[in-house]
C-alpha positions as CSV (number, residue, x, y, z in Angstrom):
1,X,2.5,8.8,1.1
2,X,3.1,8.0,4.9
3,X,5.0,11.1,5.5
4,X,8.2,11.3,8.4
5,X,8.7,14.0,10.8
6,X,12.6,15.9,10.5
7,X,14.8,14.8,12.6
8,X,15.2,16.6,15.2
9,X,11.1,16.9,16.3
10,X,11.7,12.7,15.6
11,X,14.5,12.3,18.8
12,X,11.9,15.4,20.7
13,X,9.5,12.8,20.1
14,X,11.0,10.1,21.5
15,X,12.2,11.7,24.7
16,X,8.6,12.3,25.1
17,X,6.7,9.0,24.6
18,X,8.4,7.2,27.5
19,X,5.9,5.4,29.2
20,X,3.0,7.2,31.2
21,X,3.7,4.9,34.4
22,X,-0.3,6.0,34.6
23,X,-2.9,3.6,35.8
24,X,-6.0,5.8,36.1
25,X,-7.8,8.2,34.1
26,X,-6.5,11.1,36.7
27,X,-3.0,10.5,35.7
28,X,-4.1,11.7,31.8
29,X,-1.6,13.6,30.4
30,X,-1.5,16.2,27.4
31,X,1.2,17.5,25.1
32,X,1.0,21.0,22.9
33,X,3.1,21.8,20.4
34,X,2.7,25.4,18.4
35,X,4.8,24.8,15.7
36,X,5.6,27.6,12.7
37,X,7.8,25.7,9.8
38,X,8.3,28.5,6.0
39,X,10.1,27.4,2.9
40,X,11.0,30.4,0.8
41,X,11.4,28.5,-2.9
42,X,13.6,30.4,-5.6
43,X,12.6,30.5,-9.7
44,X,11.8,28.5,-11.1
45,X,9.1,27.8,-9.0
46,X,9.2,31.3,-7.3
47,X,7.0,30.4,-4.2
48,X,7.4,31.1,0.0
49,X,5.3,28.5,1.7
50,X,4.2,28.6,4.9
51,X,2.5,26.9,7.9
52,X,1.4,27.4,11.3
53,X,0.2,25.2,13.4
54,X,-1.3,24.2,16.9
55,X,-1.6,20.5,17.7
56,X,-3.2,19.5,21.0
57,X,-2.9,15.6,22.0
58,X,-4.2,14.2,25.2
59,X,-3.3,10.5,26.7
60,X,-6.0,9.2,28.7
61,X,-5.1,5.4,30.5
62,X,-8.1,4.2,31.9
63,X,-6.1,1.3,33.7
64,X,-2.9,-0.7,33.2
65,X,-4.2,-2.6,30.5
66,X,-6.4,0.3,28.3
67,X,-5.9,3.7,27.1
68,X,-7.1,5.7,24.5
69,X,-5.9,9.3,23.0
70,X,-7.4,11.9,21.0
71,X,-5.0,14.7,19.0
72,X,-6.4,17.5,16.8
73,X,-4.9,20.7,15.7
74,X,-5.6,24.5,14.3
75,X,-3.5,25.2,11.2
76,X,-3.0,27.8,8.9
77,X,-1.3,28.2,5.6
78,X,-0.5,30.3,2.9
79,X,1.3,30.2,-0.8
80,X,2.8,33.4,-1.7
81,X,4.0,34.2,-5.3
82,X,5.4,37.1,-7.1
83,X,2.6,39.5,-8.8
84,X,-0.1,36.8,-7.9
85,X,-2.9,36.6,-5.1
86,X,-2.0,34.5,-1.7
87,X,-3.3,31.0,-1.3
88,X,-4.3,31.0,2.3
89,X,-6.3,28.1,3.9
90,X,-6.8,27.7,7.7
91,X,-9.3,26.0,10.7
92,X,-9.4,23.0,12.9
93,X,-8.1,19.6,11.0
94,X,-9.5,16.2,11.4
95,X,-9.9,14.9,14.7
96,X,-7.8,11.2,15.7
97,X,-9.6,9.2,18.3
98,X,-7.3,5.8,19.1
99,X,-7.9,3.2,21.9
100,X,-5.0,0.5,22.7
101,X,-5.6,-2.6,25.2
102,X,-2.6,-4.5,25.7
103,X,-2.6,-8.2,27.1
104,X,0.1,-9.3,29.0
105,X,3.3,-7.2,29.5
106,X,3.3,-5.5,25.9
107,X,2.5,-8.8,24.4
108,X,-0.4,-8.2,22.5
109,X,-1.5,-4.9,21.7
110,X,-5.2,-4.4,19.8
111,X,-5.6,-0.9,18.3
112,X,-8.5,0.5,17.2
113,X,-8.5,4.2,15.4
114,X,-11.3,6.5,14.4
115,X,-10.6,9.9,11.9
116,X,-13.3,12.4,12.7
117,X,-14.1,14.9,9.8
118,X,-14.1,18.2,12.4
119,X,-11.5,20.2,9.6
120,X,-12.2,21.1,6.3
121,X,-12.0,18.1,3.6
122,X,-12.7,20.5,0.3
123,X,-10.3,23.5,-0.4
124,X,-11.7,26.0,-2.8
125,X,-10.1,27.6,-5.7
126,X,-8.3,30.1,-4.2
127,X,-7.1,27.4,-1.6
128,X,-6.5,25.0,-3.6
129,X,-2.4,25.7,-4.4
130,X,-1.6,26.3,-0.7
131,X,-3.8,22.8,0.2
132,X,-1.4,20.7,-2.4
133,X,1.6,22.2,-1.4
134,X,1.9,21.5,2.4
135,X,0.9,17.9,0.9
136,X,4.7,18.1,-0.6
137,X,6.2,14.3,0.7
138,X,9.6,15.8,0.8
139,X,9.0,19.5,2.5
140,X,8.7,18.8,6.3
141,X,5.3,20.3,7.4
142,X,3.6,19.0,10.6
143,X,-0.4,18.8,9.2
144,X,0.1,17.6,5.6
145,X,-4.4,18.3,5.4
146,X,-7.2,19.9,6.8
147,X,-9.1,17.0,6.9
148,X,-10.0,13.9,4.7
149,X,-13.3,12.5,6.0
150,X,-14.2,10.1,8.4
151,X,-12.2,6.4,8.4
152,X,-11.2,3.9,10.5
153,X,-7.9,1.9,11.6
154,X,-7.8,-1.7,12.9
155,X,-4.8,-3.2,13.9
156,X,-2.8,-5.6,16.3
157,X,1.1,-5.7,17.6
158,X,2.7,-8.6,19.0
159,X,6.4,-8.0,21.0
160,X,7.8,-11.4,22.3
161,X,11.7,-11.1,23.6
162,X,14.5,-13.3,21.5
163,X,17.6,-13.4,23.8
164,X,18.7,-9.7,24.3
165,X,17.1,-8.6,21.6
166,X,12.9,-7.4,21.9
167,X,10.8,-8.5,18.2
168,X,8.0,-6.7,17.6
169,X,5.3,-7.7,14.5
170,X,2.0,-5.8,13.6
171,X,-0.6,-5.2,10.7
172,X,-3.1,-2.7,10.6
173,X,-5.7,-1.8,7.8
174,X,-7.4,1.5,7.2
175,X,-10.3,2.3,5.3
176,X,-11.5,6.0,4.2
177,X,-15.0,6.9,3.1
178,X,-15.4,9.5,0.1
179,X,-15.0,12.9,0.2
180,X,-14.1,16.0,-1.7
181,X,-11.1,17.8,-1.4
182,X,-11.9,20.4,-4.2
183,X,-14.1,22.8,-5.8
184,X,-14.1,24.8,-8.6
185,X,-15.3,28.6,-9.3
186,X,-18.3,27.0,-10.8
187,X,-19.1,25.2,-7.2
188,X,-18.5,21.9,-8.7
189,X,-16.2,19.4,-6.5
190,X,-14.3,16.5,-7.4
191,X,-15.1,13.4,-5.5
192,X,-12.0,11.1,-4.2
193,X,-12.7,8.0,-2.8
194,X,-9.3,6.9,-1.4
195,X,-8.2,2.9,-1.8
196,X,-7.9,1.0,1.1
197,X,-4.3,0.6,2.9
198,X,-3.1,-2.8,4.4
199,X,0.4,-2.1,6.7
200,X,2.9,-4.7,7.7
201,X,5.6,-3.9,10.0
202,X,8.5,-5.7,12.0
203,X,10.9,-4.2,14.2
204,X,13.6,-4.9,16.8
205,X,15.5,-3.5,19.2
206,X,18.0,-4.2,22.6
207,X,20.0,-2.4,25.1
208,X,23.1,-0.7,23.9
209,X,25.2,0.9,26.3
210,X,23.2,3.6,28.1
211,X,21.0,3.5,25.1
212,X,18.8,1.2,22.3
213,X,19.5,-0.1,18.9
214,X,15.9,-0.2,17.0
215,X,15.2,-1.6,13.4
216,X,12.1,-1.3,11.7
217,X,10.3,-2.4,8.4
218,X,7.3,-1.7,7.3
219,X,5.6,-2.5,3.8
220,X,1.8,-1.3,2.9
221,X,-0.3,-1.2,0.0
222,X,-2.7,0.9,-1.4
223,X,-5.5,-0.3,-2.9
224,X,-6.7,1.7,-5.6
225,X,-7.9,5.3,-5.3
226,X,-11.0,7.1,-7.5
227,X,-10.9,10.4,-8.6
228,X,-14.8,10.8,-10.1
229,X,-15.0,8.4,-12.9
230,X,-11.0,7.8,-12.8
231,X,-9.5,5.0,-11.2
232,X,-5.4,5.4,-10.5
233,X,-2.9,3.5,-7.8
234,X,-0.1,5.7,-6.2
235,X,2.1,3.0,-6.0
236,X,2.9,0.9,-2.8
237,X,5.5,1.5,0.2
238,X,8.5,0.4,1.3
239,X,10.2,2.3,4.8
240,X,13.2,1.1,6.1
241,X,13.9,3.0,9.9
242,X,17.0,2.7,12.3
243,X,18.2,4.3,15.0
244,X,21.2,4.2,17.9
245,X,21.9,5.9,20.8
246,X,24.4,6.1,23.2
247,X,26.2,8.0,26.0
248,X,29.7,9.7,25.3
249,X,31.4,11.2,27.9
250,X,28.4,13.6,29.7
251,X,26.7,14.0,26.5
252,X,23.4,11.4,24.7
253,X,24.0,10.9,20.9
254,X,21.5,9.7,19.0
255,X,21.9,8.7,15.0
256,X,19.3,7.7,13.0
257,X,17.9,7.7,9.2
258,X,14.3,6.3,7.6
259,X,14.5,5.6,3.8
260,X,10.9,5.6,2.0
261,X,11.0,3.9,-1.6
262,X,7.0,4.3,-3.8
263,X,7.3,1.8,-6.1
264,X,5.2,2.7,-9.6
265,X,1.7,2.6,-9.7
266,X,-0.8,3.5,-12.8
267,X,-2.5,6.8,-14.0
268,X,-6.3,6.4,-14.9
269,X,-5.0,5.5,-18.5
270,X,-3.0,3.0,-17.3
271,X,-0.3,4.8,-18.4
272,X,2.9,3.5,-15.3
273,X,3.7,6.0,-12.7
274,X,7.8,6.9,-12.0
275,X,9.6,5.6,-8.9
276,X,10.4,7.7,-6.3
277,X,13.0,7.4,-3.3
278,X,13.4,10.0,0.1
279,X,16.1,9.2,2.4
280,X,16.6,11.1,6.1
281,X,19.3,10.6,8.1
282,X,20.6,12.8,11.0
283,X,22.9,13.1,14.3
284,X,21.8,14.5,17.5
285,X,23.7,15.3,20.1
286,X,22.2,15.9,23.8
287,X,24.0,17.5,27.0
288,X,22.9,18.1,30.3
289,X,24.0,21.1,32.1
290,X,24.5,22.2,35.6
291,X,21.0,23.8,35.7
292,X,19.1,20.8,34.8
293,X,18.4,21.9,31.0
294,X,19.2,19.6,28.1
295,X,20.7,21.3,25.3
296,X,20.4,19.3,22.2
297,X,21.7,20.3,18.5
298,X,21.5,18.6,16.0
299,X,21.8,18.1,11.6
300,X,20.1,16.2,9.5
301,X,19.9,15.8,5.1
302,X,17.5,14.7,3.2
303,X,17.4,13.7,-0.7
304,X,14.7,13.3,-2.7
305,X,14.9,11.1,-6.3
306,X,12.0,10.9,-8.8
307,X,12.6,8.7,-12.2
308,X,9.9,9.3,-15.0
309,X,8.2,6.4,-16.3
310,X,8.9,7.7,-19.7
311,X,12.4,7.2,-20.0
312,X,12.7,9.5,-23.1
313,X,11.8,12.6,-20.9
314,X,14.2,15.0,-19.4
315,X,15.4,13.2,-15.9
316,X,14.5,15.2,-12.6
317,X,17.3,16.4,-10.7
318,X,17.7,15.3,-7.2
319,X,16.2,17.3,-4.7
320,X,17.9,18.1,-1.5
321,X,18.1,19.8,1.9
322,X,20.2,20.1,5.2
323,X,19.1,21.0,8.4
324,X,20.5,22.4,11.3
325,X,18.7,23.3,14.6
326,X,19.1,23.2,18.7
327,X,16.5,21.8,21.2
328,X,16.7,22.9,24.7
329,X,14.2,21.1,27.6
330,X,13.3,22.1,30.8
331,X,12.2,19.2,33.1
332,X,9.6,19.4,36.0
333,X,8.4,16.5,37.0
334,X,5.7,15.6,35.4
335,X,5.8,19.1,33.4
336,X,8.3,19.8,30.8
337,X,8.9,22.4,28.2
338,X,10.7,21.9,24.7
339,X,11.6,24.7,22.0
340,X,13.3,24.0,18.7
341,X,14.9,26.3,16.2
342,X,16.2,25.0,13.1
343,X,17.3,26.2,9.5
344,X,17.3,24.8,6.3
345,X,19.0,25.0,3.0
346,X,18.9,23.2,-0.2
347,X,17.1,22.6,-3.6
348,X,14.0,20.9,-5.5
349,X,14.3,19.6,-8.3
350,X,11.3,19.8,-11.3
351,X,10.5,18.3,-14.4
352,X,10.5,21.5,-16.1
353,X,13.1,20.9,-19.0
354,X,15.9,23.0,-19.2
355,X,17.2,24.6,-22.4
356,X,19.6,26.7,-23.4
357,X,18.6,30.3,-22.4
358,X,15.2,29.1,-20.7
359,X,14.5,28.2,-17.3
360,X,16.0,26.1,-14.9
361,X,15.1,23.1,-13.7
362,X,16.5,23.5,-10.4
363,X,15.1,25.8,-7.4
364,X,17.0,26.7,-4.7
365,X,15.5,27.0,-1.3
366,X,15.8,28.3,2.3
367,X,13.7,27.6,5.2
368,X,13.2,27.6,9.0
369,X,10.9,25.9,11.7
370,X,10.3,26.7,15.4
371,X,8.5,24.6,17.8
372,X,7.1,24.8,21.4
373,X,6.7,21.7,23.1
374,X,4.6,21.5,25.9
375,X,4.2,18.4,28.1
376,X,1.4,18.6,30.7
377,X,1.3,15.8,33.6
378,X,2.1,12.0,32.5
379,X,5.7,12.4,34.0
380,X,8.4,10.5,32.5
């Protein structure tokens, strides 16, 4: 499942990805980002989950019309549970190689993307719980893998202006070779070749104030994915974004929310798969004070709802969290340096059943992240 960043490293983002201005492959710029993010789960899962990572991304432009980028990362993580051995994995991840050429002013975009397998695509026993947990879709960890083989992205943009508004359309298609993600105490692995994805997307946008209005929709289907000698489809995707900004008074608020819909897909029986639904939405607010730092806090909440195909089993309760953090950014020309602290309460829901006297079937949860952007050269 395409996975979302929280909400407060989403507006960092943006603040970050204004255009380079660059026209030559001196004026390359790269951004680094150590990022530590824990989840401390209550019974009846009984699990603290943490992840530390060090993403390194570097933005060459060879001239106005081409650039390409390359991102990597070093991450480490680790399960811990009660009376039970850690799961700790850690290394360098897959390697992203992209090159964009644009024709015109942003009229055409072509977009060509290659995953290297430098990380570590099979997790061994003892790694295996830590590797499936940071893949969670609703828990907010920056490197959801070590690595997943080599594949490839194609894909083209179009942005034409309509009045005040800008309309942007694109597709793109990505295609994965076979790998294997684990193996067991005997040193056998399980091979996974994952289906193919075709993305379409359409978005707009326009001045607003001292700020933007942007809408987005994006649809993409999976083809079907093969676990050894089973065949199964996780279902395809439906992401809704929007976001709006504005000045008040001598402060920048931004308000946005993404809601990601699976629809059901097939186990290797055939058997249907349950829907699923994860909605975002949060408020930032930035102000700028007398010594040139941004100050930024922000919230955000985020519910998760899973239906079971079987609609005689016990229904999953909602799962849910809220977040709370402040960003602060130092500006220096074409250097700038971003931390972000942020806590996080809430609950998962699982489909354990709950009975009288037995377990629950809600966890409570508490978590926290920290972050350390680091811009080098590229300017604003």
């Amino acid at each position: 499942m395409r996975r979302f960043p929280s909400f407060a490293v989403f507006v960092a983002a943006l603040a970050a990805s204004a255009p380079l201005g660059a026209q030559s492959v001196g004026d390359a710029a790269g951004r680094l980002g150590p990022q530590v993010i824990s989840y401390d789960i209550k019974a009846p899962i009984s699990q603290k989950i943490t992840e530390y990572v060090v993403p390194v991304y570097v933005v060459v432009p060879v001239n106005a019309s081409f650039n390409f980028d390359v991102g990597t990362a070093w991450a480490s993580a680790t399960v811990a549970s009660p009376g039970l051995p850690s799961s700790e994995m850690s290394g360098l991840t897959d390697t992203q190689l992209r090159a964009n050429y644009t024709f015109g002013t942003d009229f055409l975009v072509l977009t060509a993307g290659v995953n290297l397998p430098t990380g570590r695509s099979t997790a061994l026993a003892d790694q295996q719980l830590a590797a499936t947990r940071i893949a969670s879709d609703f828990l907010v960890f920056p490197i959801m893998g070590f690595g997943t083989g080599a594949g490839g992205t194609g894909g083209l943009a179009i942005a034409q202006p309509l009045g005040d508004w800008n309309v942007g359309l694109g597709v793109a298609v990505r295609h994965s070779v076979a790998y294997n993600p684990f193996q067991d105490t005997s040193g056998a692995k399980l091979r996974f070749q994952p289906g193919d994805e075709y993305r379409a997307r359409i978005g707009v946008d326009r001045p607003y104030g001292t700020g933007r209005i942007s809408l987005g929709f994006t649809y993409s289907k999976f083809g079907n994915d093969q676990a050894d000698q089973s065949v199964y489809n996780t279902g395809d995707r439906y992401i809704t974004q929007a976001s709006i900004s504005n000045s008040i008074g001598n402060a920048n608020v931004t308000v946005a929310g993404w809601d990601l819909f699976r629809a059901s897909g097939f186990l290797a029986d055939q058997t249907p798969t349950g829907r699923e639904n994860i909605a975002n939405a949060g408020v930032a607010v930035a102000f700028n004070t007398s010594g040139g730092v941004i100050v930024e806090p922000s919230v955000e909440g985020r519910v998760w709802t899973q239906a079971q195909a079987d609609q005689t089993a016990p229904a999953i309760p909602a799962s849910y969290m809220g977040t709370a953090g402040v960003r602060l950014n130092w500006d220096f020309g074409g250097y700038a340096i971003t931390p972000f602290v942020g806590y996080t309460v809430g609950r998962m829901g699982t489909p354990l059943a709950s009975q009288a006297g037995g377990p629950s079937n809600v966890a409570d949860m508490s978590g926290f992240q920290a972050t350390l952007a680091i811009r080098l050269g590229g300017g604003n």
